[in-house]
N, C-alpha and C positions, 0 to 999 in steps of 0.2 A: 758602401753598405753591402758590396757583395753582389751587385746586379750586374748586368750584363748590356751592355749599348749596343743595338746590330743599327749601323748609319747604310742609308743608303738600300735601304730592305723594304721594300713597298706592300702593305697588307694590300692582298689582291681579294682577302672573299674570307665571311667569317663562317665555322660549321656550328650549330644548334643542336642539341639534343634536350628534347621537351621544354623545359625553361631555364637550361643552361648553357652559356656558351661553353664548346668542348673541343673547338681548336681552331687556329688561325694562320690563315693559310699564307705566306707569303711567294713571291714569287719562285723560289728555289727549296721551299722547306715548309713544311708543317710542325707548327709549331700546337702540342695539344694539352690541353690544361688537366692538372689532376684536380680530385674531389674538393680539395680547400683554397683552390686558387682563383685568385678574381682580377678582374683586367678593368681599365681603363681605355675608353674611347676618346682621343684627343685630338682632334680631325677639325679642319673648316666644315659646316653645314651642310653642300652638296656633296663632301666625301662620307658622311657619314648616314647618308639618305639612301648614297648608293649600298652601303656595309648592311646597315641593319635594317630590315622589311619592316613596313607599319613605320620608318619615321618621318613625321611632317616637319621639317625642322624649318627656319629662316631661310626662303631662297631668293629674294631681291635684296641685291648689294646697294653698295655706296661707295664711291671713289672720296681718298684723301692723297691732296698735295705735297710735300714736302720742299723746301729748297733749305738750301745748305751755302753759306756766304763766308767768305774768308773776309775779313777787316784785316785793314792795315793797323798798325801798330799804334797811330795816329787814332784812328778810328776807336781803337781799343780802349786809348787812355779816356778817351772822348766819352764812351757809354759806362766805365767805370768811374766816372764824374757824378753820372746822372744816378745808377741803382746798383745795389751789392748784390741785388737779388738776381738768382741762378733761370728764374721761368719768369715769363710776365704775358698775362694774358692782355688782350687786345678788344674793344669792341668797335664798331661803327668803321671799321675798315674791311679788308679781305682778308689778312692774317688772324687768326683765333690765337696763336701763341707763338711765343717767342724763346728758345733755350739758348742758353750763351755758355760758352765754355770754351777758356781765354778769348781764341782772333775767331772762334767760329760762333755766329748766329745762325739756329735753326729753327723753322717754321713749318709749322703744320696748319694746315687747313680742311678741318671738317666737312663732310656732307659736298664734298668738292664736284659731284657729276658735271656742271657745266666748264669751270674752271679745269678740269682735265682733258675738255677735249680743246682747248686754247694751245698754242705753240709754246713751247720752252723759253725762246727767247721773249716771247708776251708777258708770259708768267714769272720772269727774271725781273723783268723793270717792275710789273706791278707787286712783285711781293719787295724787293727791294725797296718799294717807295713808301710801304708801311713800317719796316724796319727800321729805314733811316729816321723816319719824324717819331719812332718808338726812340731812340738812342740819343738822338740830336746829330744826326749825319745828314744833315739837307743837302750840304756841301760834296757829300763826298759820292764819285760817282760809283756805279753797279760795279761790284769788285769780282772777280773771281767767285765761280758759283756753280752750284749743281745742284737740276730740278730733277726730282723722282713722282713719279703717279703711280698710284694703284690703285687700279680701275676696280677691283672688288676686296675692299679693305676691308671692311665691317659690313655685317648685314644692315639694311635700309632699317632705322629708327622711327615706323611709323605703327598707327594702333595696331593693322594688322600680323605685322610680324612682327612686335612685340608678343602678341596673343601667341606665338607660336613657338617662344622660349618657353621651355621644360629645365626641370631640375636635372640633378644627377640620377634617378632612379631609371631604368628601362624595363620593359617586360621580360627581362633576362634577371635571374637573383646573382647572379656573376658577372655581371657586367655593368657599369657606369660612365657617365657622360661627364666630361669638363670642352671647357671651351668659351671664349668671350661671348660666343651665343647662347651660350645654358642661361636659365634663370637666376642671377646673383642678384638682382635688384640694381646693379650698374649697368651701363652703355655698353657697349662692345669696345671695352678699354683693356691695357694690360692689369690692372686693379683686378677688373673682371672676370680674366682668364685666369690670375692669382686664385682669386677669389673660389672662381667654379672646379678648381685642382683641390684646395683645400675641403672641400663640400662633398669633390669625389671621396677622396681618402676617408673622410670620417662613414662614409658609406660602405666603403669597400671592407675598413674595421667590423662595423656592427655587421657585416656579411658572414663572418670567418666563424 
């Protein structure tokens, strides 16, 4: 549509004039906005706290797990026995979900803080050992695998910082917020971030 991608360009500092934003500063360039133009702040929470003065946003995270399982071929035929379906949730175990796509199971686990600070090869057998009794793999042993953490995934889902998700509006009439920590009424999911991009834009419309 005619825009422009600059990768790899880090906004270092936003400039203000009365109650609008009037230019943003990146590290080799100033970039300054004319009279009709309006911006989108799409930033994790403590980048955006540093950007714009006055925000209280979400600042206690939450680690989520990932591992990632290669199945043999055997293994494949085995869980396409059991379900057609592409996701499957889990309860009363350590894994919360399950994605499959052909030889590869992946799992995520929510609200993970203690489970990320556990060893890799720890966290291989015990997700592994939800996985297999999800599929019907008892038999088959930990295959080929690769565990991911990150230690601040999403902001912490409790009342208090909940309380501290805001909409897209800011005390800026040119400026708006997205991000899976704005106010959408969902988790800090991509649904959410879907969600808080779409809520910009219609903002950033009635702005113009």
């Amino acid at each position: 549509h005619g825009g422009q991608l600059r990768l790899n360009r880090r906004v270092r500092d936003l400039t203000f004039s009365g109650k609008r934003l009037a230019a943003i500063q990146l590290v080799d360039e100033t970039v300054e906005l004319s009279p009709g133009d309006t911006a989108i702040l799409s930033v994790p929470p403590a980048v955006a706290a540093q950007l714009l003065p006055g925000l209280d946003p979400p600042e206690e995270t939450s680690a989520i797990v990932n591992g990632h399982f290669l199945l043999s071929e055997t293994a494949e035929r085995s869980w396409r026995g059991i379900t057609d379906l592409p996701i499957l949730g889990l309860v009363g175990g350590t894994v919360d979900w399950i994605f499959l796509r052909e030889r590869i199971a992946s799992v995520t686990v929510s609200a993970a803080d203690a489970l990320a600070a556990r060893g890799n090869d720890e966290l291989a057998e015990l997700l592994w050992r939800d996985v297999a009794a999800a599929l019907g793999l008892a038999d088959e042993p930990l295959p080929a695998h690769r565990i991911i953490k990150e230690k601040r995934a999403t902001f912490k889902q409790s009342p208090a910082q909940l309380r501290k998700r805001r909409g897209p509006a800011t005390d800026y009439e040119n400026l708006f917020l997205a991000g899976d920590w704005t106010d959408t009424g969902y988790p800090a999911t991509i649904e959410s971030a879907v969600r808080s991009g779409l809520a910009a834009v219609r903002h950033c419309r009635s702005a113009i």
